[in-house]
C-alpha positions as CSV (number, residue, x, y, z in Angstrom):
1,X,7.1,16.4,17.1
2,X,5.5,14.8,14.1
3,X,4.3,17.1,11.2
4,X,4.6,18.6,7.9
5,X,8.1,20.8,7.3
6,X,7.0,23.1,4.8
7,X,10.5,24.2,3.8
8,X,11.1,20.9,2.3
9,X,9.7,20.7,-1.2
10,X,6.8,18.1,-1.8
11,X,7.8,15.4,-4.4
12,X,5.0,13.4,-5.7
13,X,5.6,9.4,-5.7
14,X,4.4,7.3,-8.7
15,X,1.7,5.3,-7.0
16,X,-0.2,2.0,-8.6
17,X,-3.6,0.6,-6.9
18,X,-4.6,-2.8,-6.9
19,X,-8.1,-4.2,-6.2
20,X,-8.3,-7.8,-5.4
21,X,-12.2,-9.3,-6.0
22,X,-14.1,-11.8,-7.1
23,X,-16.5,-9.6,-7.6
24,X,-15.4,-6.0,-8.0
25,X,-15.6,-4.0,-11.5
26,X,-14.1,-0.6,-12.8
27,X,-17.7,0.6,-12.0
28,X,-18.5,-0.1,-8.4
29,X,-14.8,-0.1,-7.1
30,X,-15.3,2.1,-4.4
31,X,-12.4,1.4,-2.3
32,X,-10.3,1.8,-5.2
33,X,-12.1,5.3,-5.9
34,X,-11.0,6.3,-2.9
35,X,-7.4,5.6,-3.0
36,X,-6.8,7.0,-6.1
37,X,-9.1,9.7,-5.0
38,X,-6.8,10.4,-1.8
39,X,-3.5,10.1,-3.4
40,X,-4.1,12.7,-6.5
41,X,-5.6,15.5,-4.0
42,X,-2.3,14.7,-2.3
43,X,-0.7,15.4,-5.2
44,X,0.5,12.1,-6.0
45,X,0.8,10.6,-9.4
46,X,-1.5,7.1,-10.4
47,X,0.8,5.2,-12.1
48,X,-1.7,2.4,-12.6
49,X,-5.3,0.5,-11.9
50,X,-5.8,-3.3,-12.1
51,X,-8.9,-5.1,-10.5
52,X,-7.5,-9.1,-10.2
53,X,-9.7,-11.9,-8.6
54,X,-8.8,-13.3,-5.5
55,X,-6.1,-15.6,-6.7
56,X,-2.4,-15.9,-5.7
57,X,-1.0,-16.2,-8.5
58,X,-2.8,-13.7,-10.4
59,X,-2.1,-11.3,-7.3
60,X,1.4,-12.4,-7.5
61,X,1.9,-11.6,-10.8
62,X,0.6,-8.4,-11.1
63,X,2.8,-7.0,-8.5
64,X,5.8,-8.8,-10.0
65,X,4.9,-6.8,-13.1
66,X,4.8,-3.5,-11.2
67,X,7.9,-4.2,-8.9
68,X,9.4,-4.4,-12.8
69,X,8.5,-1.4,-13.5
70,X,11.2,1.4,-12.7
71,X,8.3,3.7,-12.5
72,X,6.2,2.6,-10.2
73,X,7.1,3.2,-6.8
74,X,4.6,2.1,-4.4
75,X,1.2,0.1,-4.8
76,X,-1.7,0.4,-2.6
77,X,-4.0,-3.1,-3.1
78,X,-7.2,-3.4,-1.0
79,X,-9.6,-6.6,-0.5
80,X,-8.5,-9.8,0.3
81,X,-6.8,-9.3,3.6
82,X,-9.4,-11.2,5.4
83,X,-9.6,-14.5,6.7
84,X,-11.4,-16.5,4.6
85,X,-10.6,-19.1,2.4
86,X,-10.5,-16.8,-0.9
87,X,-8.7,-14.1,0.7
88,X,-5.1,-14.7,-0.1
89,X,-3.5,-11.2,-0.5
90,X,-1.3,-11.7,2.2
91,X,0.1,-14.9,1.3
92,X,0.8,-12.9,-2.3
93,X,2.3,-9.9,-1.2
94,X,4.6,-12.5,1.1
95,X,5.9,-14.5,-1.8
96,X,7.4,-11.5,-3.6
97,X,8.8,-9.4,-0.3
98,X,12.6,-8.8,0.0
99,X,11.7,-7.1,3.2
100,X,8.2,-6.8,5.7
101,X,7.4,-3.9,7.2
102,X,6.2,-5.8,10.1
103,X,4.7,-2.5,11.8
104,X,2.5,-1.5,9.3
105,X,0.1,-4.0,10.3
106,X,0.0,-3.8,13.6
107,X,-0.3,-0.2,13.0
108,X,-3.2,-0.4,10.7
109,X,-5.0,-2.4,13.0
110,X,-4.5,0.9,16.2
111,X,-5.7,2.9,14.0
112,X,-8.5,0.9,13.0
113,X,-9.6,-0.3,16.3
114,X,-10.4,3.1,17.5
115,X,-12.9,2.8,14.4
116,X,-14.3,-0.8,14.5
117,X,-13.2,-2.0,17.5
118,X,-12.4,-5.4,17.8
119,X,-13.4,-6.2,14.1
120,X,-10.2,-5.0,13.5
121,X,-8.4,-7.9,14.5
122,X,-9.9,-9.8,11.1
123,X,-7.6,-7.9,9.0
124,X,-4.1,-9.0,7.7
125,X,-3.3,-5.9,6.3
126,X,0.4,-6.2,5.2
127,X,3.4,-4.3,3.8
128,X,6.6,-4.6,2.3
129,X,9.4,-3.6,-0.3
130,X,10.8,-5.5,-3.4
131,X,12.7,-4.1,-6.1
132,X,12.6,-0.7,-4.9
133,X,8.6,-0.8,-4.3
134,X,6.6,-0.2,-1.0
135,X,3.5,-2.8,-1.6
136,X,0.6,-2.1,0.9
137,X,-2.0,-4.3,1.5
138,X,-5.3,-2.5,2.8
139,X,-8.5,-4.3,3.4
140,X,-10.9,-4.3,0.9
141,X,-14.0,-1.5,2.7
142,X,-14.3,1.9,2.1
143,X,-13.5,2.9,5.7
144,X,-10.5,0.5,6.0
145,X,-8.9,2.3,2.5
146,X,-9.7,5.7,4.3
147,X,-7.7,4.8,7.8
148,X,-5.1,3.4,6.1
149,X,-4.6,6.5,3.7
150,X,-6.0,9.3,6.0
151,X,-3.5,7.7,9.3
152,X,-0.6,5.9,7.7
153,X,0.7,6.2,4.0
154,X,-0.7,10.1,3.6
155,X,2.2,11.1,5.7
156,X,4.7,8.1,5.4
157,X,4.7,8.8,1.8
158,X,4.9,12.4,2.2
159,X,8.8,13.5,2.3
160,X,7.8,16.5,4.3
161,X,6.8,14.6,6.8
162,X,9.2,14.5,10.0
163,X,10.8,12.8,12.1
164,X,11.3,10.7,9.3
165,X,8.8,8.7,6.3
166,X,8.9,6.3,3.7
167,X,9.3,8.3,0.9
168,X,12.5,10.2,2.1
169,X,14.0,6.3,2.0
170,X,12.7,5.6,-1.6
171,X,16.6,6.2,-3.1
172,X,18.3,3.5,-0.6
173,X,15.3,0.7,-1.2
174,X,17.7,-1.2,-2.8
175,X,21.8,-0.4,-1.6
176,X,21.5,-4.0,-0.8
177,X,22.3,-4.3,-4.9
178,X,25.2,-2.0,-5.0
179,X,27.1,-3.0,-2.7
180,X,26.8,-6.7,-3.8
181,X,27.8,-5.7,-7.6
């Protein structure tokens, strides 16, 4: 049964949140508000903010800065998941993977459907690991940042959280590199 095991101490993950828009600012970021809202009253740490336009490369390099980062062990973007012609984050968060977590996605867009209905099926919403980073890729509303925080990474990123979760696996991200040194 899926749940919290209490006798297994909480360990906070260091946690960066990405905004991708064309139009966004620090002051009316609202689906960024909420993520960092929902990951601190978690208990997680913010590691770091960046708003970046809806650009590849600037998406792109951004996340390679924070996959750099030994600190930073997950990021959280939202907006540009869509599919329009400026909505690229996708295609970004593609171009630095190692691996795709394939499910998140098609999990996202469950939960989401129960929520929106068949809207939901105009999200790309992605996920990944490089370098020892989770990279999620939410859409860019309010609602969507809640579904995917509230359903998904609240308890993958959780170590408590059984049968098994993300966070538990941060230590082997990348065995791939030891055993090839």
């Amino acid at each position: 049964m899926a749940g919290i095991d209490e006798s297994i101490p909480f360990r906070p993950v260091n946690i960066a949140v990405l905004t991708v828009s064309d139009s966004r600012s620090a002051a009316d970021d609202k689906s960024g508000d909420i993520l960092v809202d929902r990951l601190s009253e978690a208990g997680h740490f913010l590691a770091d903010r960046a708003i970046v336009k809806d650009e590849q490369d600037a998406i792109v390099a951004q996340l390679r800065q924070w996959i750099e980062d030994p600190l930073i062990e997950a990021v959280i973007s939202t907006g540009g998941t869509g599919v329009t012609g400026r909505d690229v984050t996708p295609e970004a968060f593609a171009q630095v993977y190692e691996k795709e977590i394939a499910g998140f996605g098609e999990l996202f867009r469950t939960v989401s459907f129960k929520f929106i209905g068949t809207s939901t099926i105009q999200s790309r919403a992605t996920a990944g690991v490089a370098g020892g980073t989770y990279l999620f890729a939410l859409p860019g509303s309010p609602g969507a940042c809640r579904d995917g925080w509230d359903h998904i990474l609240k308890d993958q990123l959780d170590i408590r959280h059984q049968p098994c979760n993300f966070a538990e696996l941060m230590p082997r991200l990348q065995e791939h590199l030891q055993e090839s040194a």
